[in-house]
MMTF fields as JSON, N, C-alpha, C and O atoms, coordinates in Angstrom:
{
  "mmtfVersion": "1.0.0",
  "mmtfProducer": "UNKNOWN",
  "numBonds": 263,
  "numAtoms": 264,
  "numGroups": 66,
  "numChains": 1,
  "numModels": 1,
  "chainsPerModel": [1],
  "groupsPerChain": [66],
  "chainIdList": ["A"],
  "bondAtomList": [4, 2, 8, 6, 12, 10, 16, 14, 20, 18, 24, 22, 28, 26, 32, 30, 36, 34, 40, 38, 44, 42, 48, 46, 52, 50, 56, 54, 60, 58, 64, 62, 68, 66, 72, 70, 76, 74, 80, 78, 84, 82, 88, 86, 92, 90, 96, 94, 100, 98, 104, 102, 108, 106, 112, 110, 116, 114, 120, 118, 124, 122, 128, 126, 132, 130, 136, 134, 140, 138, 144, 142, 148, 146, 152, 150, 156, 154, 160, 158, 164, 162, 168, 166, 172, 170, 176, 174, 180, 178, 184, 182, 188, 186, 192, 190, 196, 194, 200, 198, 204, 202, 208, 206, 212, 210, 216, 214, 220, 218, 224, 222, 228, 226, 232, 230, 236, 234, 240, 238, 244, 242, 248, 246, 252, 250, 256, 254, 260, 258],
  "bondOrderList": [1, 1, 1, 1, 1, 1, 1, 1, 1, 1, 1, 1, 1, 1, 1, 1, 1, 1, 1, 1, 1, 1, 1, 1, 1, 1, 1, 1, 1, 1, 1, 1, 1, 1, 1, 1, 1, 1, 1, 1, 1, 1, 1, 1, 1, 1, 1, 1, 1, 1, 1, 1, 1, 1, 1, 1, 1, 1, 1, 1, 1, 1, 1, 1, 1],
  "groupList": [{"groupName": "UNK", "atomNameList": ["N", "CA", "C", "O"], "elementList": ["N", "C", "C", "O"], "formalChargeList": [0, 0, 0, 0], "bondAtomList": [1, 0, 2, 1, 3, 2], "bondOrderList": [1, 1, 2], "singleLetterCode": "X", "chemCompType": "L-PEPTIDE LINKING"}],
  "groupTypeList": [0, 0, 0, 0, 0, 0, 0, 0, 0, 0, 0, 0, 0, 0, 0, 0, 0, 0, 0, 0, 0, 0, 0, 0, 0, 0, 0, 0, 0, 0, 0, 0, 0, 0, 0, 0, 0, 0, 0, 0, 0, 0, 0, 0, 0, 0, 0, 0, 0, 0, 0, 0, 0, 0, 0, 0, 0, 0, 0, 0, 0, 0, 0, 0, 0, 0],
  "groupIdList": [1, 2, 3, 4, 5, 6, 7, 8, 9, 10, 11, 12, 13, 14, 15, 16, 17, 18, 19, 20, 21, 22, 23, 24, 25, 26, 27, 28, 29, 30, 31, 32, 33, 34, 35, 36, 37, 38, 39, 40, 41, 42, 43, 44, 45, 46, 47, 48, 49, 50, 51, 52, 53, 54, 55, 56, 57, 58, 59, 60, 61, 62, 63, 64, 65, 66],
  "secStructList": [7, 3, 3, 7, 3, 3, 3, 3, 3, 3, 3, 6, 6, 3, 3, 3, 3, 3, 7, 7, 7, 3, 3, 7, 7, 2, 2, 2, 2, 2, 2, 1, 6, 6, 6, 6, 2, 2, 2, 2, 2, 2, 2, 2, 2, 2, 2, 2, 2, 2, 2, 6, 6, 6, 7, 6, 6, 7, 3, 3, 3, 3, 3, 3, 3, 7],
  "xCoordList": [9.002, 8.363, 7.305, 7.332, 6.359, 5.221, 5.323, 5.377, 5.326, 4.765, 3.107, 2.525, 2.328, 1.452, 1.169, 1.646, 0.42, 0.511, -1.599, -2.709, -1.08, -3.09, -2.78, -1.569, -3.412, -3.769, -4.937, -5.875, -4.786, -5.959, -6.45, -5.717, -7.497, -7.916, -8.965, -9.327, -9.377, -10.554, -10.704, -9.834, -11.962, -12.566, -13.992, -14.349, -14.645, -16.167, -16.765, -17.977, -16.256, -16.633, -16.314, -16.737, -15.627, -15.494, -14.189, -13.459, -14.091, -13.104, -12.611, -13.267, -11.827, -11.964, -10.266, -9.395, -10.466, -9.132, -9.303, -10.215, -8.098, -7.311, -6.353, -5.628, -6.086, -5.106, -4.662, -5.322, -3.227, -2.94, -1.923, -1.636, -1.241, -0.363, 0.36, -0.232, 1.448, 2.171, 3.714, 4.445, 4.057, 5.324, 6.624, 6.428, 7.526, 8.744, 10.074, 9.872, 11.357, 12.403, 13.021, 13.423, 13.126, 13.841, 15.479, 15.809, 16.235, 17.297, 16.803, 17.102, 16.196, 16.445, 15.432, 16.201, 14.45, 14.34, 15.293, 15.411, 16.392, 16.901, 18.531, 19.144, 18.574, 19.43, 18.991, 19.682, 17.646, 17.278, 15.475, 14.687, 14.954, 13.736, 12.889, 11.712, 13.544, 12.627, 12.304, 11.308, 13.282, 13.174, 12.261, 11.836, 12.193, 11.961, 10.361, 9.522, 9.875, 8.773, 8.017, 7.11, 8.379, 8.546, 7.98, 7.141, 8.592, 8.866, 7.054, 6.191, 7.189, 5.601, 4.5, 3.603, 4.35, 3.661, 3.177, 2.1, 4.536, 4.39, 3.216, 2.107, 4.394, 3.401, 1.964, 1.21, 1.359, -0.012, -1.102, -2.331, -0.018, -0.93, -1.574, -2.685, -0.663, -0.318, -1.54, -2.1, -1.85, -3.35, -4.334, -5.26, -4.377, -5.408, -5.863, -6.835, -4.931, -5.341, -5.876, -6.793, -5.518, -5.615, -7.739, -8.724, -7.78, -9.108, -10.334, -11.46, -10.093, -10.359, -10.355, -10.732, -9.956, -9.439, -11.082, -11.073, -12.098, -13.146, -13.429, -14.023, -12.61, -12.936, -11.922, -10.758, -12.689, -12.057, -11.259, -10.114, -11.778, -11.163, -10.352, -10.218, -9.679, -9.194, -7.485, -6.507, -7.64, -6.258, -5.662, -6.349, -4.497, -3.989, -3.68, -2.896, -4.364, -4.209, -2.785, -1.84, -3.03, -1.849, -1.648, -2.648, -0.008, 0.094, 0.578, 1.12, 0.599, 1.612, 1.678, 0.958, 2.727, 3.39, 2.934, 2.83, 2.799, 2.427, 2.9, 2.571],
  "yCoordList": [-2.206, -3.359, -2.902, -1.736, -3.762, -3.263, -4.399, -5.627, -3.475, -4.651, -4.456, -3.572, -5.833, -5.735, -5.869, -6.877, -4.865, -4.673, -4.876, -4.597, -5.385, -5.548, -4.714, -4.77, -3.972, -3.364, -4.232, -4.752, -4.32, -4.696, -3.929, -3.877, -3.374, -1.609, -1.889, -3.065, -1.382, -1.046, 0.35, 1.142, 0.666, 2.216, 1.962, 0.952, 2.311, 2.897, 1.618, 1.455, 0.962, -0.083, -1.721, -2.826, -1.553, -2.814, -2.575, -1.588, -3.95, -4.529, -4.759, -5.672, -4.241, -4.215, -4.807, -5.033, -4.904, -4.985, -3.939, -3.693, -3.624, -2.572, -3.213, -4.015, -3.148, -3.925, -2.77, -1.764, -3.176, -2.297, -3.2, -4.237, -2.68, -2.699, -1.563, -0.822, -1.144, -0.318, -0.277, -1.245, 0.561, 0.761, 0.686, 0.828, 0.523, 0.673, 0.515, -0.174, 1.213, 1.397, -0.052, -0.112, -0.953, -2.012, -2.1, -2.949, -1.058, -1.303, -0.977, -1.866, 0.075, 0.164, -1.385, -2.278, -1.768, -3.097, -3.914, -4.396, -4.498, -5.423, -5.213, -6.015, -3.645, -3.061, -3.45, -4.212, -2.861, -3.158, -3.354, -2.443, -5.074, -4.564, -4.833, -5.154, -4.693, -4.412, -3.093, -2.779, -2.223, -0.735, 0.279, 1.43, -0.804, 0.043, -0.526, 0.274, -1.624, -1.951, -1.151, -0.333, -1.409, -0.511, 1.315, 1.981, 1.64, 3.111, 3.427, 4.297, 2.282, 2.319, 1.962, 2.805, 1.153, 0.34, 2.288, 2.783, 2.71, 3.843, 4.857, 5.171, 5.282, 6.613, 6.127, 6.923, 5.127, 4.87, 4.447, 4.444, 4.099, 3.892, 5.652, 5.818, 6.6, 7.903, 8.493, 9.566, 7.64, 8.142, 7.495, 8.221, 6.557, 5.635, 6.654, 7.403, 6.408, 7.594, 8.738, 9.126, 9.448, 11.021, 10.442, 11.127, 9.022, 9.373, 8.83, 8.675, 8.61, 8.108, 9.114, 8.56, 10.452, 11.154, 11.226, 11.275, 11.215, 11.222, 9.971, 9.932, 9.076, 8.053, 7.944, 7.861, 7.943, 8.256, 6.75, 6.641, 5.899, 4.178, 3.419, 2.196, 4.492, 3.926, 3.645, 4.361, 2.234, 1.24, 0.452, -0.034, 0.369, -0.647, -2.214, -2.218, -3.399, -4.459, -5.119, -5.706, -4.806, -5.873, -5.256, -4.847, -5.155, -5.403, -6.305, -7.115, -6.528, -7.857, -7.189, -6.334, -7.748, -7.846, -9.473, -10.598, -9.087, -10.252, -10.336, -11.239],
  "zCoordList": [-14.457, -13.881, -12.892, -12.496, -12.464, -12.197, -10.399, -10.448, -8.813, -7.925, -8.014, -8.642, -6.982, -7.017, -5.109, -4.588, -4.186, -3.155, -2.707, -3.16, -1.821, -1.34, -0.093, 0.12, 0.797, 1.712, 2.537, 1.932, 3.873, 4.229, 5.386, 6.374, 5.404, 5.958, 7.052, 7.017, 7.718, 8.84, 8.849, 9.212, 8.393, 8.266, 8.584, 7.979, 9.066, 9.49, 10.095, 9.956, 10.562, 11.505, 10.191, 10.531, 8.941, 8.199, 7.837, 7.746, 7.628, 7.312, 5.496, 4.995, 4.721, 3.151, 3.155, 3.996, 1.353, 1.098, -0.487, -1.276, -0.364, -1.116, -2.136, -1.548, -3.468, -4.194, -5.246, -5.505, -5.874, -7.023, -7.454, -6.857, -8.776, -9.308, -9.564, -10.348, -9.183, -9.238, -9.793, -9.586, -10.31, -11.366, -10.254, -9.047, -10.644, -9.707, -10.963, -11.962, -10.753, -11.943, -11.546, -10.384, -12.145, -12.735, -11.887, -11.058, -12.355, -11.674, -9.85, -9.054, -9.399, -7.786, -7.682, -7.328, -7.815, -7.302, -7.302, -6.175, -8.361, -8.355, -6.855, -6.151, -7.066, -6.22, -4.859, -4.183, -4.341, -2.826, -3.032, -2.777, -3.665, -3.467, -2.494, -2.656, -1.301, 0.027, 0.396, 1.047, -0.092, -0.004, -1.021, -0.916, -2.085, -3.524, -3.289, -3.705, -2.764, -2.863, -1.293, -1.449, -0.255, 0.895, 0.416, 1.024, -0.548, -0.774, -1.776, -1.66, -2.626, -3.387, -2.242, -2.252, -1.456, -0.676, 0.464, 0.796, 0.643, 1.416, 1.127, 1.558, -0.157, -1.123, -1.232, -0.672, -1.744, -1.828, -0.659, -0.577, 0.184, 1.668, 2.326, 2.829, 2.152, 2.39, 1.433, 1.66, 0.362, -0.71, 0.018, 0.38, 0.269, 0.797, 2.269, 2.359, 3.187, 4.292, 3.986, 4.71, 3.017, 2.805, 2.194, 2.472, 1.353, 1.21, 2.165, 1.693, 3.254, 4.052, 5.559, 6.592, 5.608, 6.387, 7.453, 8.683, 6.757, 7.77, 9.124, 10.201, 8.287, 9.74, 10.328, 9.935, 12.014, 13.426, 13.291, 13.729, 12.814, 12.963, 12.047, 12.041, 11.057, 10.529, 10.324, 10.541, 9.795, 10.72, 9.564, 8.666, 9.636, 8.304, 9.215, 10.164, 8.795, 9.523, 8.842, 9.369, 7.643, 7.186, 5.713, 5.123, 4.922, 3.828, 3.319, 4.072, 2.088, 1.141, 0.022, -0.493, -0.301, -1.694, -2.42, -1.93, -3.389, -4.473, -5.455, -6.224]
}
């Protein structure tokens, strides 16, 4: 099963939004999916930073799940 997560970012003086769809195993969602969605939402925020590493300003305002 697939969540779908928006990011909403501040880097180089603007304001963007960030979206995906991302995979997650079927049983750990239904098990805990605040944790299992939490755990994807993590790993890709952790990409998002890493491409972004040049700006001094950059800030996560908000995520969601959708």
């Amino acid at each position: 099963m697939n969540i779908n997560i928006k990011v909403y970012l501040h880097a180089k003086g603007t304001n963007f939004l960030q979206s995906g769809s991302f995979p997650v195993t079927t049983s750990d969602y239904k098990k805990d999916p605040d944790w299992t969605a939490a755990v994807a939402a993590y790993e890709w925020i952790q990409q998002l930073k890493a491409s972004y590493v040049a700006s001094d300003d950059l800030r996560i305002n908000q995520v969601n799940l959708y």
